[in-house]
N, C-alpha and C positions, 0 to 999 in steps of 0.2 A: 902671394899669388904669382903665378909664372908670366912674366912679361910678354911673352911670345904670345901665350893664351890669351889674355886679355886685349894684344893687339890684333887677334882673330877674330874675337867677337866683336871687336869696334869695327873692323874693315869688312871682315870675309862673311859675318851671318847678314841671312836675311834680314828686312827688318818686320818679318813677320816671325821671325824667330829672338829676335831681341824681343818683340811684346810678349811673348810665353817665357823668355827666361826673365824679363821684368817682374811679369806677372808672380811665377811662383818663388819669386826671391823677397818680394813684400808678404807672401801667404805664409811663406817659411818665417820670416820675421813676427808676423803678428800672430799665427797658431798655433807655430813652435816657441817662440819666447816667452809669448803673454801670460802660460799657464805656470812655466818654470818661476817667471817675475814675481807671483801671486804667492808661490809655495816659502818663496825665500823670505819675503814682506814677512807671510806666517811667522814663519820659523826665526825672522828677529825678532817679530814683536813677541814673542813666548820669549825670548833673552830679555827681553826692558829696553831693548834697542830702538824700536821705530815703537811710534803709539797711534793709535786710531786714530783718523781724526773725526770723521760722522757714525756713529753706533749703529746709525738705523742701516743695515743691510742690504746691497742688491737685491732685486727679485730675481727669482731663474729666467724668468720671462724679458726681463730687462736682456739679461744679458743674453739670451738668445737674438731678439732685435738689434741690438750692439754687432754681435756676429754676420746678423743678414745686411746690415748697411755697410761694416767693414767690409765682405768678402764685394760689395759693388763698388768704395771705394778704390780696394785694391786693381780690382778692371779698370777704373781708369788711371791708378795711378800706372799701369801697365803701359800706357800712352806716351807716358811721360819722358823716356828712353830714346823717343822717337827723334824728336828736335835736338836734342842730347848729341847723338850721334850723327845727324847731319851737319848739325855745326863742323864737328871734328871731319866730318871724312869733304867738307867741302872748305879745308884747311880757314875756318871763320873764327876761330879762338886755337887759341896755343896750348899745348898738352905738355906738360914738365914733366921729365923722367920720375918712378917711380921713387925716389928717394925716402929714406924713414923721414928725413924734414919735410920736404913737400909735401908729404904722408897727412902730418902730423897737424903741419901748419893750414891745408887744404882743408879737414876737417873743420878746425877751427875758424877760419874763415868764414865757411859757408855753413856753421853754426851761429856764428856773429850776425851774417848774413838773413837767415833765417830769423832770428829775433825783429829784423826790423821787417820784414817779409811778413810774418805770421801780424806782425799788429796793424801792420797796414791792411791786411786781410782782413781781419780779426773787428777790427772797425769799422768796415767795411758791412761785413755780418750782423752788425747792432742796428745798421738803419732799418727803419721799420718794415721797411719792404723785405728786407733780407733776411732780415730776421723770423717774420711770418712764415715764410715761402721755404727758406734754405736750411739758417744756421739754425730755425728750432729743432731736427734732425739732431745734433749734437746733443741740446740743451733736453733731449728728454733723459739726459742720463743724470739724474740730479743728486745721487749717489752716486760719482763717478767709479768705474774699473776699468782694470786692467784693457778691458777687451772697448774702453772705449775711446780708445786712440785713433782711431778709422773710423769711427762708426758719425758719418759724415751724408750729408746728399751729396749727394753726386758731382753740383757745380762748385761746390766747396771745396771736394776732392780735388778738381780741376783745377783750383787754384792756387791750393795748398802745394800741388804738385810741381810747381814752377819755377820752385826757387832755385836748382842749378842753372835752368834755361834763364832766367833773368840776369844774371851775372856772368856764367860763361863766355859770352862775346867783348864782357871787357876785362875780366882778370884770368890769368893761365891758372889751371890747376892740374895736378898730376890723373890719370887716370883711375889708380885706386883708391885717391882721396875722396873722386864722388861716387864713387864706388862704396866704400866703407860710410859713408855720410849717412841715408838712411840707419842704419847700426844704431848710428851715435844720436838719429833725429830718434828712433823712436826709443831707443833706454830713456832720454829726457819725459818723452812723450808717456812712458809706464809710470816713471816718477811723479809724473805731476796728475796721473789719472789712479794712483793704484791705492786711494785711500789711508795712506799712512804716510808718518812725518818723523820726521828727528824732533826731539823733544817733545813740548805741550803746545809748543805756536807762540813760543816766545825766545828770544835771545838774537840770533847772527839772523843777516836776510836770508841767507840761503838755506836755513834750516825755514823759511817760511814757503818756499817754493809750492810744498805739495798743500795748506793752508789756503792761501791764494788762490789756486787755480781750483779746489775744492769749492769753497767760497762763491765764485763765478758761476759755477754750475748750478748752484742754490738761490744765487739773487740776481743773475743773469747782466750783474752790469758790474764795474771794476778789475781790474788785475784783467786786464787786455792781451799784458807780453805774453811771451812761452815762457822762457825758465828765469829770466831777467824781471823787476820790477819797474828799470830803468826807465824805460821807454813810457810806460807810468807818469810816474812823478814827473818827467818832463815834460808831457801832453796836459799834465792838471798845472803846472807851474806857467807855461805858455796860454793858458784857458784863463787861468786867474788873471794872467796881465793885460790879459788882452779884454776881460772886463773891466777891472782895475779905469782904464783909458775912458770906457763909453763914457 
C-alpha cells in the first residue's frame, strides 16, 4: 500500500469518511471472502484434504439470519476506526514506519493479542446474564459457517471490536499492520467457523482448532480461546488449584 495514501487517510479524511471506508472494507471481507472460503473448504474436502466435522447441514434460513446479524455487526464494527485514529492523529501511541517486519511482527502481535482479548470477552458472554441477553445471538449457529464469524449482537460486536484500541496506547505498531490485522482476524475467524478440519479430530493441536470451536457451538460451554487452546488449559489448571486449596 502507498505510504503517502494511507497517511491521507489517517490525517486528511473525515472521520465520517473513515466509518464508510471502515465499514465497506469489513463488508468486502466478510461477503467477498466468506463465499470464496466455502468453495475452497469444498473443493479440499473432494481431495481427502479437510473432512467434515458435523454432517448435519446449515439451514438457508440459518444462514440468511447469520448474514442479517453480520451485515449489523459490521455497522458497528465501522465504529471502531474512530478511537483508532484519534489516538494517532493526537500523536497518543507511536506509528512505526511501514517496514515488511513491522508488517509482519504487528500482525502477529495483535493476533497474540487478540487471543487473550477474545477469551476475556468470550467469558465474559457465558455469565448468565450475557449469555441470555447477548452471546446467545452467536450460539444460535449450532452448525457453525462460514457466514458466521459476525453474526453477533450488537454489544458483542462492540467489544469484540476493541482489540487495537486496547493495546494501541501502550505498544507502536506500523500503520498497515493494523490495517492488514482484520485479514489475518478473520481467515482464523472462517477456519474455526467453516465446518471442516484437517484430519478426523485427532493428532497435533492445531489440526484440532476447527474441532473445538465447533464443539462450543453445540455444547455452549468449553474451548473459550479463538485459534489457541492455551488460555484453556490455563484457566482449568488455575480452577483446579484453586479448589484443590478450599
Amino acid at each position: 500500500m502507498n505510504k503517502e495514501l494511507v497517511y491521507t487517510i489517517i490525517y486528511e479524511y473525515s472521520y465520517i469518511q473513515l466509518y464508510w471506508l471502515t465499514f465497506f472494507y469489513f463488508f468486502a471481507l466478510y461477503y467477498g471472502i466468506a463465499p470464496v472460503f466455502n468453495r475452497v473448504c469444498i473443493w479440499l474436502a473432494s481431495k481427502g484434504i479437510v473432512y467434515k466435522i458435523l454432517k448435519k447441514e446449515a439451514t438457508k434460513r440459518q444462514k440468511r439470519i447469520e448474514k442479517i446479524h453480520s451485515l449489523k455487526s459490521i455497522f458497528v464494527f465501522g465504529f471502531s476506526v474512530l478511537p483508532v485514529v484519534y489516538l494517532m492523529r493526537s500523536n497518543s501511541t507511536v506509528l512505526l514506519p511501514d517496514t515488511v517486519l513491522n508488517i509482519v511482527l504487528g500482525i502477529l502481535l495483535l493476533t497474540l493479542w487478540n487471543e487473550i482479548h477474545f477469551f476475556l470477552v468470550h467469558r465474559i458472554m457465558h455469565i448468565p446474564f450475557f449469555m441470555k441477553h447477548v452471546h446467545k445471538t452467536h450460539h444460535k449457529s449450532i452448525t457453525p459457517t462460514v457466514y458466521s464469524v459476525f453474526s453477533f449482537h450488537w454489544f458483542e460486536a462492540l467489544l469484540l471490536s476493541t482489540v487495537p484500541l486496547t493495546i494501541l496506547p501502550f505498544v507502536p505498531f506500523s500503520p498497515i499492520a493494523i490495517f492488514l490485522y482484520p485479514l489475518a482476524s478473520i481467515l482464523l475467524n472462517y477456519s474455526g467457523h467453516c465446518n471442516y478440519r484437517f484430519g478426523k479430530g485427532n493428532g497435533a493441536d492445531w489440526k484440532l482448532f476447527g474441532t473445538r470451536h465447533n464443539a462450543h457451538h453445540s455444547t455452549f460451554k468449553k474451548s473459550y480461546g479463538f485459534a489457541s487452546h492455551i488460555l484453556d488449559k490455563l484457566s482449568n489448571k488455575i480452577r483446579h488449584q484453586w479448589q484443590s486449596k478450599k
